[in-house]
C-alpha positions as semicolon CSV with decimal commas, in nm:
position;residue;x (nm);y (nm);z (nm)
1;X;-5,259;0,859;-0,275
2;X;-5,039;1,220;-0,203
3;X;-4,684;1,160;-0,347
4;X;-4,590;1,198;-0,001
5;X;-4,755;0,909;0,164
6;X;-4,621;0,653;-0,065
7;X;-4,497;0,345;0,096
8;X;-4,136;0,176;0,029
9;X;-4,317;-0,138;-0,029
10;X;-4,356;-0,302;-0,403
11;X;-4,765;-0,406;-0,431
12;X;-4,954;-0,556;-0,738
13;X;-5,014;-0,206;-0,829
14;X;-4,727;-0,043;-0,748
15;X;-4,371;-0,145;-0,860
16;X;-4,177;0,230;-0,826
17;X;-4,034;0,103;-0,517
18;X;-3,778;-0,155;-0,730
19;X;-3,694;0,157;-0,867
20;X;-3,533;0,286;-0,604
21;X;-3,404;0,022;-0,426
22;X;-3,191;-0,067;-0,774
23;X;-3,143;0,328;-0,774
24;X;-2,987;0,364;-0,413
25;X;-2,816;0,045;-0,427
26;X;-2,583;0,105;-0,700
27;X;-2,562;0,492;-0,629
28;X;-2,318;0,313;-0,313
29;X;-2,120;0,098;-0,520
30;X;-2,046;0,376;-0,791
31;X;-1,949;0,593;-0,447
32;X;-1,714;0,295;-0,305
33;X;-1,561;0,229;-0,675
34;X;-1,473;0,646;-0,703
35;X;-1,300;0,626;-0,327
36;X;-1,111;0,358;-0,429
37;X;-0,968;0,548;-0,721
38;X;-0,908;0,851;-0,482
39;X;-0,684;0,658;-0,232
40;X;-0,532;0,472;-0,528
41;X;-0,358;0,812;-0,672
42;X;-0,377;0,996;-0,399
43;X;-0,212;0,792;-0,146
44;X;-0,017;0,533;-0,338
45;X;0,061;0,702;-0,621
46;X;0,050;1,044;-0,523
47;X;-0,114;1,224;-0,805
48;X;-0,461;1,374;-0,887
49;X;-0,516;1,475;-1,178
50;X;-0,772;1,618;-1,457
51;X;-0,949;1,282;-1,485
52;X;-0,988;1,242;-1,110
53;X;-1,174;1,530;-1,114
54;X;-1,391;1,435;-1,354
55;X;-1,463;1,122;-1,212
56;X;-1,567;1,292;-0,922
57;X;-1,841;1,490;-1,122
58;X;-1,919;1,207;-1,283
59;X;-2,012;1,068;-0,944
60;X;-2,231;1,338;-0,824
61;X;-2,383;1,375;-1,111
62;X;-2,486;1,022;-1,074
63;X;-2,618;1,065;-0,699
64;X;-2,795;1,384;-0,853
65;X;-2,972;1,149;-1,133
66;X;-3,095;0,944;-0,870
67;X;-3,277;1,177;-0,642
68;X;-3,438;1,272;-0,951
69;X;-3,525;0,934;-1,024
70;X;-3,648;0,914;-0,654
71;X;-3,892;1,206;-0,767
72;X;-4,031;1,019;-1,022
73;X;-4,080;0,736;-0,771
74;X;-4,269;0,966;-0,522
75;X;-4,466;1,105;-0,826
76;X;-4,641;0,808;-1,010
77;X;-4,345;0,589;-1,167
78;X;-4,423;0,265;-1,132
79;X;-4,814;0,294;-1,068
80;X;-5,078;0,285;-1,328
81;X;-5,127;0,656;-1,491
82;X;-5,515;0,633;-1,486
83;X;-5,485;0,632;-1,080
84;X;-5,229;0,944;-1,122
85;X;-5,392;1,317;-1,055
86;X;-5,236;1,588;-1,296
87;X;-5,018;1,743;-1,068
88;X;-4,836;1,386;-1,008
89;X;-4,832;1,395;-1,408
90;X;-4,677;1,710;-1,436
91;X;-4,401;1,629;-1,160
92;X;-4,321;1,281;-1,330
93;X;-4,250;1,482;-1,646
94;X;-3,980;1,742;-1,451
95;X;-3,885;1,434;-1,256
96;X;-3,783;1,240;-1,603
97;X;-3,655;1,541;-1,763
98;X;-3,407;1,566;-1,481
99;X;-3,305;1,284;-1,500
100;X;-3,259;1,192;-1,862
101;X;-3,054;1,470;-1,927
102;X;-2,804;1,391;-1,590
103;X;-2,807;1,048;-1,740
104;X;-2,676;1,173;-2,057
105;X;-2,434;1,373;-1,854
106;X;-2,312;1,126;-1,655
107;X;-2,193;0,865;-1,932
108;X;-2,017;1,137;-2,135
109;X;-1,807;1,255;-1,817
110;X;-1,733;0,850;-1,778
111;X;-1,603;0,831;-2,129
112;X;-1,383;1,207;-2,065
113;X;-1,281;1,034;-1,744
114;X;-1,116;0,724;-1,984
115;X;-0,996;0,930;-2,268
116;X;-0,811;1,222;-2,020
117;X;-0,673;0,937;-1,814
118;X;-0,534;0,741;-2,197
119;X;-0,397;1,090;-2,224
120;X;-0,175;1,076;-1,881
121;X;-0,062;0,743;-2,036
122;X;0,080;0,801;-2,391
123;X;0,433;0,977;-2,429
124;X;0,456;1,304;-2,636
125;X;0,614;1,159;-2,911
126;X;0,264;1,006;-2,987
127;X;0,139;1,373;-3,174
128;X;-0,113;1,121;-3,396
129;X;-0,300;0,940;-3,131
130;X;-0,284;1,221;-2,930
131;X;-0,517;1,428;-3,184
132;X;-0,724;1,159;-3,198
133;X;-0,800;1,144;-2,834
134;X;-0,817;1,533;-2,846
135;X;-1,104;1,496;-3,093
136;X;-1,318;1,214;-2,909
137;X;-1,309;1,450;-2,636
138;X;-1,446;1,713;-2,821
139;X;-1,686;1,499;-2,993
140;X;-1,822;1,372;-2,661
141;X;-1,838;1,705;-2,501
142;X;-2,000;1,843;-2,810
143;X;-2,276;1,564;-2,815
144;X;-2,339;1,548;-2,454
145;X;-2,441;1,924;-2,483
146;X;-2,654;1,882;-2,772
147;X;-2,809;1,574;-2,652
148;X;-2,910;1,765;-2,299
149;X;-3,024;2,074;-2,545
150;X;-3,206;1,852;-2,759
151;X;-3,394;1,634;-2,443
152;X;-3,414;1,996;-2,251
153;X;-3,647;2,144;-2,543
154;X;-3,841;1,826;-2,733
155;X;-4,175;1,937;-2,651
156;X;-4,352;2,260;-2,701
157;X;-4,327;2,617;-2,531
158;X;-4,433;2,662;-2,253
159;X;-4,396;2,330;-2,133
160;X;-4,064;2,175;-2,258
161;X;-4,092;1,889;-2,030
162;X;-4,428;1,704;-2,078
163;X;-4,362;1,413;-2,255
164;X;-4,704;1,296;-2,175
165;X;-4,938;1,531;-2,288
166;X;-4,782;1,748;-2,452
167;X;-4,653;1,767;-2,868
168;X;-4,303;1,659;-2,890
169;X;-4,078;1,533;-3,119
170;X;-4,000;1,161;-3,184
171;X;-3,820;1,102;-2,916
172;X;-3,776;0,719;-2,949
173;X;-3,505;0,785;-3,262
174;X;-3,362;1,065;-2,989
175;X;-3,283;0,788;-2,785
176;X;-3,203;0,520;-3,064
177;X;-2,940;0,786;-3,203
178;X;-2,856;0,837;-2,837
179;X;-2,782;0,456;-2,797
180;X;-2,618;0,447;-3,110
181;X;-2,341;0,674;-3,007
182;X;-2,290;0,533;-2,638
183;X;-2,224;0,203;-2,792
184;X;-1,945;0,387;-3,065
185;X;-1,745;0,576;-2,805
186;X;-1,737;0,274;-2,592
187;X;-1,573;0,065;-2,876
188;X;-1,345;0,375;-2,938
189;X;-1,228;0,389;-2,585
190;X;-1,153;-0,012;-2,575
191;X;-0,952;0,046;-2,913
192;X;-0,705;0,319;-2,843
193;X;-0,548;0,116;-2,554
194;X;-0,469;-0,184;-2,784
195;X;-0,382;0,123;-3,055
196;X;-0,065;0,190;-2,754
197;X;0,023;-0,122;-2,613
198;X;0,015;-0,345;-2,953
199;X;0,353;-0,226;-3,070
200;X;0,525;-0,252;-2,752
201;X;0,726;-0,525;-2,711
202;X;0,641;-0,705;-2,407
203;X;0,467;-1,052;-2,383
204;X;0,121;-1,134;-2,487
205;X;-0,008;-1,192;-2,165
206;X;0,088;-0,882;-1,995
207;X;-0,043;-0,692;-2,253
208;X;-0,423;-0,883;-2,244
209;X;-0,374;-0,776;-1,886
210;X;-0,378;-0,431;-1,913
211;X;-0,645;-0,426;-2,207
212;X;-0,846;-0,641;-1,968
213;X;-0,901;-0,289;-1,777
214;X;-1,099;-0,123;-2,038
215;X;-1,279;-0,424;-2,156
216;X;-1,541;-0,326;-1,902
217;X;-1,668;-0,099;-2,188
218;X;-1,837;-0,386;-2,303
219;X;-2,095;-0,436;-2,088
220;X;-2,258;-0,115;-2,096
221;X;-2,317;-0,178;-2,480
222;X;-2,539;-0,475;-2,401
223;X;-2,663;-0,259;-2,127
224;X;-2,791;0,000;-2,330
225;X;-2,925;-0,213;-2,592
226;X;-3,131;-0,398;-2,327
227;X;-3,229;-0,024;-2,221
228;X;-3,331;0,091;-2,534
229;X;-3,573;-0,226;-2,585
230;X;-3,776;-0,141;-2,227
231;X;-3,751;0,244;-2,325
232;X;-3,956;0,152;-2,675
233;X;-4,243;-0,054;-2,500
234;X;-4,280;0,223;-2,234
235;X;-4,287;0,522;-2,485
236;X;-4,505;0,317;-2,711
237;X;-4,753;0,295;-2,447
238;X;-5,076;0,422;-2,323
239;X;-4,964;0,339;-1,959
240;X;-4,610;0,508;-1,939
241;X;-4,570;0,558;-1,559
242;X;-4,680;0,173;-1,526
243;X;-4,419;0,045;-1,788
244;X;-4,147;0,251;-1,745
245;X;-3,991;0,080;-1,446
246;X;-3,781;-0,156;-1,648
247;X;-3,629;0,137;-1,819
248;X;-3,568;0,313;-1,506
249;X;-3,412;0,013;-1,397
250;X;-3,186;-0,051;-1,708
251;X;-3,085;0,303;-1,670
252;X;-2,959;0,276;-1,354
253;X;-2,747;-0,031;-1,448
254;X;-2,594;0,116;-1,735
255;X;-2,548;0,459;-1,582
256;X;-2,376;0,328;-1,266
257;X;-2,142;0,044;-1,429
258;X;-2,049;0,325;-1,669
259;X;-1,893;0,515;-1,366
260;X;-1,720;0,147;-1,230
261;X;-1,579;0,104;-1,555
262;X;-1,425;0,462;-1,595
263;X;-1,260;0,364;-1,246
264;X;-1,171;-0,013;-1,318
265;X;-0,783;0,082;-1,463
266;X;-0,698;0,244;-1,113
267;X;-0,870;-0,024;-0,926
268;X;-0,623;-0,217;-1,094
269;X;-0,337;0,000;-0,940
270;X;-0,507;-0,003;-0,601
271;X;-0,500;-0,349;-0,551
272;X;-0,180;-0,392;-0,671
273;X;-0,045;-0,121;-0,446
274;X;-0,235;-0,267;-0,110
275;X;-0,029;-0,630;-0,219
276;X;0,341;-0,434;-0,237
277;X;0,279;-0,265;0,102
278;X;0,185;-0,639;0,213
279;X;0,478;-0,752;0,041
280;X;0,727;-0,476;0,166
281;X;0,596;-0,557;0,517
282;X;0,667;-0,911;0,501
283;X;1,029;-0,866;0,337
284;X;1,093;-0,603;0,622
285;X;0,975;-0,893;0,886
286;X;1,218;-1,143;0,678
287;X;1,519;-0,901;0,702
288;X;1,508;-0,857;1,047
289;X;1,473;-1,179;1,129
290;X;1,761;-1,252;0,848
291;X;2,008;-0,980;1,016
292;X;1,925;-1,169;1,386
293;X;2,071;-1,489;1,252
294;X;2,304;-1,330;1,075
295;X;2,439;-1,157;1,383
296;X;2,377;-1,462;1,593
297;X;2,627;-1,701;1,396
298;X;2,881;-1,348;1,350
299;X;2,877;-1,383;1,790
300;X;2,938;-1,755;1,778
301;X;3,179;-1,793;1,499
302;X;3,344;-1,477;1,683
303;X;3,365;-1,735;2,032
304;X;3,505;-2,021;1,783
305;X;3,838;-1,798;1,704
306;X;3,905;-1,689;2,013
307;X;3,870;-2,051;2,156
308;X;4,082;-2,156;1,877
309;X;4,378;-1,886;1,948
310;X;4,397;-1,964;2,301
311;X;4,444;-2,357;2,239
312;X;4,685;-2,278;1,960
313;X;4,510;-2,443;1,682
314;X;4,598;-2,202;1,389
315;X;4,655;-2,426;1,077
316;X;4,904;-2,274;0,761
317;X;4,941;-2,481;0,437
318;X;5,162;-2,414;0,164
319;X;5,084;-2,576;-0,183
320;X;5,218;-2,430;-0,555
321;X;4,900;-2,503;-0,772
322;X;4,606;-2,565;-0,557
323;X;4,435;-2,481;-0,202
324;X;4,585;-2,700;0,126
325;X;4,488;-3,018;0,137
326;X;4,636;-3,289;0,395
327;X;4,667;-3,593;0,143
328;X;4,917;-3,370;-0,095
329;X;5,278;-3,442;-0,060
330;X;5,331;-3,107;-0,149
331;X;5,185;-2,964;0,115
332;X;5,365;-2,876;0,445
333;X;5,174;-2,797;0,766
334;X;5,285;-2,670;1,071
335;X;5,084;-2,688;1,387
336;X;5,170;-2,375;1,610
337;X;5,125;-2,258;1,956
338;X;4,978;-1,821;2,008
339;X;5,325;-1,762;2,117
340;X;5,737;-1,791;2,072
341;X;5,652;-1,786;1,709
342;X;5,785;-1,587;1,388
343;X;5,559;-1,562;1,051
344;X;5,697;-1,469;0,735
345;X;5,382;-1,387;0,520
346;X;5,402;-1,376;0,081
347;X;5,109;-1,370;-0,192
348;X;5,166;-1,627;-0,501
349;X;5,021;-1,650;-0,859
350;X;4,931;-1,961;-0,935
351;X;4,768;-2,015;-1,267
352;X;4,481;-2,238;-1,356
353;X;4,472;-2,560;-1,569
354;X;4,269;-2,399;-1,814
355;X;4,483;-2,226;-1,992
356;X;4,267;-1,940;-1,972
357;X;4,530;-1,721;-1,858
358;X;4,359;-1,668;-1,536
359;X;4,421;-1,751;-1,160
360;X;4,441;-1,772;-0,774
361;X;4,655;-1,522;-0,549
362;X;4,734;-1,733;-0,211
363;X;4,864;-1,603;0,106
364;X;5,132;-1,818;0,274
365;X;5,250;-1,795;0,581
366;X;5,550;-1,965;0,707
367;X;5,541;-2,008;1,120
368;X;5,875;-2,095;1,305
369;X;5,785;-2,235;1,615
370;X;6,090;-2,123;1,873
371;X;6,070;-2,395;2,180
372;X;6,264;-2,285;2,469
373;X;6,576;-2,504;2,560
374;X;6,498;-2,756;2,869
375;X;6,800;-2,873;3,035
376;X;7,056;-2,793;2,758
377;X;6,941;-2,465;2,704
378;X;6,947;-2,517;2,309
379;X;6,663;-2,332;2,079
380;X;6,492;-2,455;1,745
């Protein structure tokens, strides 16, 4: 069958179409996981910087390893290579070439995308962790170009990249050593957050929390280990194209959740912003409906005094050591009428039993009420 008559349908004797389902599928949520990092510090926090960018190339890199992958589907992967011409051969070769060295690619701009974002976190101050994280980067950028180097030129001249056929170098330790060092960074990147927030002083919980971020480094170490197994038994086989799909598969998974977990610390910050703009618009609902009340009692406690001034129900009280009270002998009260009145106002000290050499300042007022004379024509 011509690679380009292939059905998208997984027979007994052909599995490449798992493949690419598993391929596609997480392609989209390695896409949805990078948006959500771009409206996280773009809109809510307002910021893009150096590892947002590299995210992003991380990303397409990612899409780019899976249209190669998709080659390799549409040239043998997954089929039995007795039933596979040459030329389908030869393109499955190019095909995995591609693709091996974008996956290499790919995992070393997720671990840049980790250590440049650690570097937006630590304070200047910090000149000996920040020469460490200045060195993994190196390190990492250093290997991932050797490792594509080494991968780009393991077989023979002319043809570089059949694996098949051709005489090339033992390219199960490549991909042991390979393993070996994805697994090491990945521990080194889960360390140098604890290396910041351990001496801070802040509660144990809260600072689990924000290693839980980067713990998702974890699971691409048993991912590649689980890789590595499925890329010995197709490598050590006669039948490469036919047992390869399990490795293709496992590649996938640890390629892709290597991109989710470089974005997993500003998922954290996206979801925490979306819950304060839910939070600010339910305060903003609560304060409205606060100042409404608020201004509703101000209105009727308003009516109340002018009610009480036109029925002449002001009250005074005079006391020496505490607040008016009716049952105190020493109180005086005076009920009053709005008008044909004098007040004499004063403020007093009066000290507290305390001794604490604090106190109250009262107002008095004292009202004479001046009744007009009736029939004698007398006033008091």
């Amino acid at each position: 069958m011509s690679p380009g008559h292939r059905h998208a349908e997984i027979t007994a004797n052909d599995h490449g179409p798992l493949v690419n389902v598993a391929a596609w599928t997480l392609m989209c949520t390695s896409i949805l996981f990078t948006s959500f990092r771009l409206i996280s510090n773009t809109v809510l926090r307002g910021t893009f910087g150096k590892d947002d960018w590299i995210v992003v190339i991380a990303t397409l890199l990612a899409a780019a390893q899976v249209v190669a992958t998709s080659m390799m589907v549409s040239h043998g992967l997954g089929q039995h290579q007795s039933a596979l011409s040459a030329s389908q051969l030869d393109g499955y070769s190019k095909a995995l070439l591609a693709s091996s060295t974008l996956y290499i690619a790919v995992l070393a701009f997720s671990r840049l995308t980790l250590l440049f974002f650690l570097g937006r976190l630590i304070s200047a101050p910090q000149r000996t962790f920040r020469l460490i994280l200045r060195g993994t980067m190196i390190i990492v950028m250093l290997y991932m170009i050797c490792e594509v180097l080494a991968l780009s030129f393991a077989c023979d001249l002319p043809r570089t990249w059949d694996g098949i056929n051709g005489q090339c170098f033992n390219m199960t330790a490549l991909w042991d050593f390979d393993a070996a060092f994805d697994i090491l960074t990945s521990l080194v990147i889960l360390g140098l957050p604890v290396i910041i927030i351990q001496p801070l002083q802040m509660r144990t919980s809260r600072k689990l929390q924000a290693v839980a971020a980067f713990a998702f480094q974890l699971p691409p170490c048993a991912f590649a280990i689980v890789r590595l197994v499925y890329l010995h038994r197709a490598l050590d086989s006669n039948d490469q194209t036919w047992h390869a799909v399990d490795w293709q598969v496992w590649t996938q998974i640890n390629m892709h959740f290597s991109v989710v977990a470089a974005n997993m610390p500003c998922l954290k910050i996206f979801l925490e912003g979306f819950q304060s703009v839910l939070f600010r618009q339910e305060m903003s609902s609560q304060v409205e409906q606060t100042e409404l009340r608020s201004y509703q009692r101000s209105k009727q406690h308003s009516k109340s005094r002018e009610r009480d001034a036109r029925w002449g129900e002001l009250r005074s009280a005079r006391s020496n050591k505490s607040i008016f009270r009716p049952d105190d002998g020493e109180s005086s009260t005076a009920i009053n009428g709005p008008r044909n009145t004098q007040q004499t106002p004063s403020l007093e000290m009066v000290p507290l039993s305390d001794h604490s050499g604090e106190g109250r300042i009262y107002k008095t007022t004292e009202w004479t009420v001046l009744e007009s004379e009736i029939g004698s024509g007398s006033k008091r």
